[in-house]
ChimeraX commands (.cxc) that place a marker at each C-alpha (Angstrom):
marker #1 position 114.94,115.59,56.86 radius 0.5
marker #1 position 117.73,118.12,57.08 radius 0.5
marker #1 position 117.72,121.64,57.29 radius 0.5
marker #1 position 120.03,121.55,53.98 radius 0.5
marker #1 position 117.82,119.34,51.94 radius 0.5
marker #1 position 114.41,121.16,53.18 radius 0.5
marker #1 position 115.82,124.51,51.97 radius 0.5
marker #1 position 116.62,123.09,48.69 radius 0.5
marker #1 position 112.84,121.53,48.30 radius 0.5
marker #1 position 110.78,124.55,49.21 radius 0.5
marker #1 position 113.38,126.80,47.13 radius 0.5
marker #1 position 114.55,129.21,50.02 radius 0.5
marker #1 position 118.10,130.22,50.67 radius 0.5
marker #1 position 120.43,129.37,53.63 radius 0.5
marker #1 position 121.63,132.36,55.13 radius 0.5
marker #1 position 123.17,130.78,57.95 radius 0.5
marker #1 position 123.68,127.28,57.86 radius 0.5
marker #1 position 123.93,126.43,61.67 radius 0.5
marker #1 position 126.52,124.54,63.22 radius 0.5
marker #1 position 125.31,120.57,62.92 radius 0.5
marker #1 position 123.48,118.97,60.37 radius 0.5
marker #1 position 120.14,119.24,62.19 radius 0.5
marker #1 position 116.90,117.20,61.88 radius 0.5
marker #1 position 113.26,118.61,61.50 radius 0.5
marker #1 position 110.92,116.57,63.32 radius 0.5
marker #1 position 107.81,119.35,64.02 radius 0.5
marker #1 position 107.38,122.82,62.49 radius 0.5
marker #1 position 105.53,125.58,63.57 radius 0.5
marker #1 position 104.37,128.19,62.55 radius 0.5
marker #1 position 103.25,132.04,64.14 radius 0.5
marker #1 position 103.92,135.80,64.52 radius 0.5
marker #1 position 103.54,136.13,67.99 radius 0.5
marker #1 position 106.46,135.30,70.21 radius 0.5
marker #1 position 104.50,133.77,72.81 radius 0.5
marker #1 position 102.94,131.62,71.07 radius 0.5
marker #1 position 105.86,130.68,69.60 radius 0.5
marker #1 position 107.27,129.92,72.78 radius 0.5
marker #1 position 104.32,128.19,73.91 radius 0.5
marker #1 position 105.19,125.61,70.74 radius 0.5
marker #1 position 108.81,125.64,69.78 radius 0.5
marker #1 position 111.30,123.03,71.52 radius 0.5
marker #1 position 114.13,120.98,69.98 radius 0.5
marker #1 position 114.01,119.38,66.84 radius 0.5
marker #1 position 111.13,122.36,65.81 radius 0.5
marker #1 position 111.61,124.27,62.65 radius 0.5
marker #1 position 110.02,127.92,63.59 radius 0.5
marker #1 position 108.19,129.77,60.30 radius 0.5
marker #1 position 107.86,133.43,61.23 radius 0.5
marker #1 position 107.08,136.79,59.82 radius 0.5
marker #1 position 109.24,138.27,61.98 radius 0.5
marker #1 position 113.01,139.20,61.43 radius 0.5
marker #1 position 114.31,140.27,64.60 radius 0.5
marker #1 position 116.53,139.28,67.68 radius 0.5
marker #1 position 113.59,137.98,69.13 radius 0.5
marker #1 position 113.39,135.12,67.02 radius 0.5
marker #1 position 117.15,134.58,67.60 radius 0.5
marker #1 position 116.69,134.80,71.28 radius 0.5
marker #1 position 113.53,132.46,70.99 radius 0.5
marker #1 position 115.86,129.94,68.96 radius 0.5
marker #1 position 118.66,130.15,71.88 radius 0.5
marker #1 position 116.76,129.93,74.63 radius 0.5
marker #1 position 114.18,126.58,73.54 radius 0.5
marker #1 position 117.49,125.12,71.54 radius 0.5
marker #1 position 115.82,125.07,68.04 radius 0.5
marker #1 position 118.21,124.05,65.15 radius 0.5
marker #1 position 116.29,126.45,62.26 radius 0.5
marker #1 position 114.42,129.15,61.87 radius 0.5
marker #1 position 112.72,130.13,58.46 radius 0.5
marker #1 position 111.73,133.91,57.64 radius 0.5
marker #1 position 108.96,134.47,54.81 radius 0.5
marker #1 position 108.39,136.63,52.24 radius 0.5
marker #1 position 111.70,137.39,51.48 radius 0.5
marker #1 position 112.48,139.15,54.63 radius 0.5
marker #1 position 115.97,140.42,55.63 radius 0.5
marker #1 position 117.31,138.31,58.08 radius 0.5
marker #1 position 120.76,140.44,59.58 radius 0.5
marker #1 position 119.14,140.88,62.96 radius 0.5
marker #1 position 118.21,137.45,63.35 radius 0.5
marker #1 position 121.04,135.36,61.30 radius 0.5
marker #1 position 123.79,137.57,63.29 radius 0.5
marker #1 position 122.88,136.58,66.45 radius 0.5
marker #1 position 121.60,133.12,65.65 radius 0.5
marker #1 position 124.55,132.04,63.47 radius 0.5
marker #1 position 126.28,132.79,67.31 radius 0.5
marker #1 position 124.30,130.33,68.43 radius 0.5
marker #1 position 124.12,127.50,65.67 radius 0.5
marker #1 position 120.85,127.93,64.46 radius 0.5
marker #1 position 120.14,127.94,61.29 radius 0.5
marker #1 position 118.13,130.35,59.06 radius 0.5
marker #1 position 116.08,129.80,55.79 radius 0.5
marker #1 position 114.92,132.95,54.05 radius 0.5
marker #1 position 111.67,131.86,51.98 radius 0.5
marker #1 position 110.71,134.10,48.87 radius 0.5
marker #1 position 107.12,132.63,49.49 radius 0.5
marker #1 position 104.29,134.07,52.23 radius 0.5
marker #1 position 103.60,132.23,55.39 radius 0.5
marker #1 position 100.46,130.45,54.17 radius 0.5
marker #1 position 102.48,129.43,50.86 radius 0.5
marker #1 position 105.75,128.31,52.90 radius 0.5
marker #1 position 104.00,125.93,55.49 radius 0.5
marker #1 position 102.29,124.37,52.49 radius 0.5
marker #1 position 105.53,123.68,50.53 radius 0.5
marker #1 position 107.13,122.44,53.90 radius 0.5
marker #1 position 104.16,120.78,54.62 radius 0.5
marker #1 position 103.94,118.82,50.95 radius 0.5
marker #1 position 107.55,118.24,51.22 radius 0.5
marker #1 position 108.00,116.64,54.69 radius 0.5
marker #1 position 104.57,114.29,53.65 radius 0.5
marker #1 position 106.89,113.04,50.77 radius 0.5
marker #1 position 109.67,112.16,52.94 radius 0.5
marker #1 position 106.85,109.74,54.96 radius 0.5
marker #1 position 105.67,107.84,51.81 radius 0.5
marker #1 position 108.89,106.93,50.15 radius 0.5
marker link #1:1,2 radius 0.2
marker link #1:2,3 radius 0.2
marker link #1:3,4 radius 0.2
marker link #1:4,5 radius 0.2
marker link #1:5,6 radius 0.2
marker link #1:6,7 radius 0.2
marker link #1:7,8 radius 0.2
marker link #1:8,9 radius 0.2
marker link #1:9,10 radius 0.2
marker link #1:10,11 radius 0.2
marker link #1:11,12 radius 0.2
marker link #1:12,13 radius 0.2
marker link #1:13,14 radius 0.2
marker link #1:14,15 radius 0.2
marker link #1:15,16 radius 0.2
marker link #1:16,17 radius 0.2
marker link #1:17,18 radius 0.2
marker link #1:18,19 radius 0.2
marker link #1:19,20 radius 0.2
marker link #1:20,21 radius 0.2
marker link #1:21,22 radius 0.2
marker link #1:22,23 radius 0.2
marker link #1:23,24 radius 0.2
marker link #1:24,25 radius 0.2
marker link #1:25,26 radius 0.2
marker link #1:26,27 radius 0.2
marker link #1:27,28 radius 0.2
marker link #1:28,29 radius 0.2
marker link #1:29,30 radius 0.2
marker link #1:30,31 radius 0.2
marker link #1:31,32 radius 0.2
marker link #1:32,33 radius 0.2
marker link #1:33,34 radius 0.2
marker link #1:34,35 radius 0.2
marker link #1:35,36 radius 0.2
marker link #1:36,37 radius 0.2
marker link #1:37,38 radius 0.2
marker link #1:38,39 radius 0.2
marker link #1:39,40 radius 0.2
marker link #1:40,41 radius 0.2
marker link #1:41,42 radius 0.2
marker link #1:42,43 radius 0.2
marker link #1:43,44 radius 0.2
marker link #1:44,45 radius 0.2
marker link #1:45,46 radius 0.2
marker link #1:46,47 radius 0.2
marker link #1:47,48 radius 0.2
marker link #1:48,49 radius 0.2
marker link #1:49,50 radius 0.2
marker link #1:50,51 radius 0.2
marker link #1:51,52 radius 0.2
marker link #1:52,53 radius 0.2
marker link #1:53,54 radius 0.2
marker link #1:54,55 radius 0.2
marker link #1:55,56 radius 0.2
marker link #1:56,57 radius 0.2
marker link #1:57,58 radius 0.2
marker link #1:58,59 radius 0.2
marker link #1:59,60 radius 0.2
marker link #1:60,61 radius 0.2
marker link #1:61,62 radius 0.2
marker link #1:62,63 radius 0.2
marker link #1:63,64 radius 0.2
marker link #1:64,65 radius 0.2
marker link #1:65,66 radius 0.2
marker link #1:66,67 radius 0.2
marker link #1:67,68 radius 0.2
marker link #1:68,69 radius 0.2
marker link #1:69,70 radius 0.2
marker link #1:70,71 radius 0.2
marker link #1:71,72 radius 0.2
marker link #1:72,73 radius 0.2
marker link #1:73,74 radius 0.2
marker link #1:74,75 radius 0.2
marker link #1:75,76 radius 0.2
marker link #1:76,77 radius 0.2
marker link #1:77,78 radius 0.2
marker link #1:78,79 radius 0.2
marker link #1:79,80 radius 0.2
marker link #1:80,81 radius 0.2
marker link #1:81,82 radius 0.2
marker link #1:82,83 radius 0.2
marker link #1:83,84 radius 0.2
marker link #1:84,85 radius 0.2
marker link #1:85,86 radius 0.2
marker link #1:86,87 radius 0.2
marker link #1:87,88 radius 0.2
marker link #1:88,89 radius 0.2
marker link #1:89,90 radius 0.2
marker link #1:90,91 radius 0.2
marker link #1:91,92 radius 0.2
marker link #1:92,93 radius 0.2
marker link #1:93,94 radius 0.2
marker link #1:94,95 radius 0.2
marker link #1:95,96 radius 0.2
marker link #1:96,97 radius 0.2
marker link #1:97,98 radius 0.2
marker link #1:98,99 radius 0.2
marker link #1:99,100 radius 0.2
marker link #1:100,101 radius 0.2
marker link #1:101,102 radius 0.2
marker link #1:102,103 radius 0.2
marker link #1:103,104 radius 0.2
marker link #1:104,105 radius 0.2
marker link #1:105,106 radius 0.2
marker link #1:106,107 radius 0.2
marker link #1:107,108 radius 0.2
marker link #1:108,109 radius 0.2
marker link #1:109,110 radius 0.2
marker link #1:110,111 radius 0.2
marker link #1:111,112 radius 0.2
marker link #1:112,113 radius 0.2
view
C-alpha cells in the first residue's frame, strides 16, 4: 500500500508527500529514538509521538519513505527537514494506540482482498 492511499484510510493529512510513491511493507511504532532505530529500515512506516528533527534525522539516516506524527502534532521541525530528504509525513488527528489500530485494520484489509 502507498503512503497516499494509507493516509486517506486512517483519515490523516499529508503534510509532505515525499518524493516517490513509496510502499509500506512494516510499521513501527515508539517514542524513544533508540528504539526506533533499533526497528526502522526501508520500506518501515515510523508512528511517533515525537515532532522533532530527530525523527527527520532518524528517517534520513535508516532511508524510511514515511513518517506519521499522532495526535495532531505540529510537524514544521520534522516535515522541513524531511521533505529535504523525500520522506514523507502523515499527521494523524488520532493517539498512538488509536493510529496503529487504524493502520493496523487497514493494512489487514489490503491482505484479504
Amino acid at each position: 500500500m502507498n503512503i497516499e492511499e494509507l493516509a486517506a484510510e486512517i483519515g490523516a493529512t499529508v503534510v509532505v508527500p515525499g518524493q516517490d510513491v513509496a510502499s509500506i511493507e512494516r510499521v513501527y511504532a515508539g517514542d524513544r529514538v533508540s528504539d526506533l532505530l533499533n526497528h526502522a529500515g526501508q520500506g518501515t512506516l515510523i508512528v511517533s509521538n515525537l515532532p522533532g528533527t530527530q525523527l527527520a534525522r532518524l528517517a534520513d539516516l535508516m532511508d524510511l519513505p514515511a513518517l506519521c506524527l499522532v495526535d495532531g502534532a505540529a510537524a514544521e521541525p520534522a516535515a522541513a527537514a524531511a521533505g529535504l530528504r523525500g520522506t514523507a509525513v502523515l499527521v494523524s488527528r488520532a493517539g498512538l494506540f488509536e493510529t496503529c489500530g487504524l493502520i493496523y485494520r487497514c493494512l489487514q484489509q489490503e491482505r484479504c482482498t
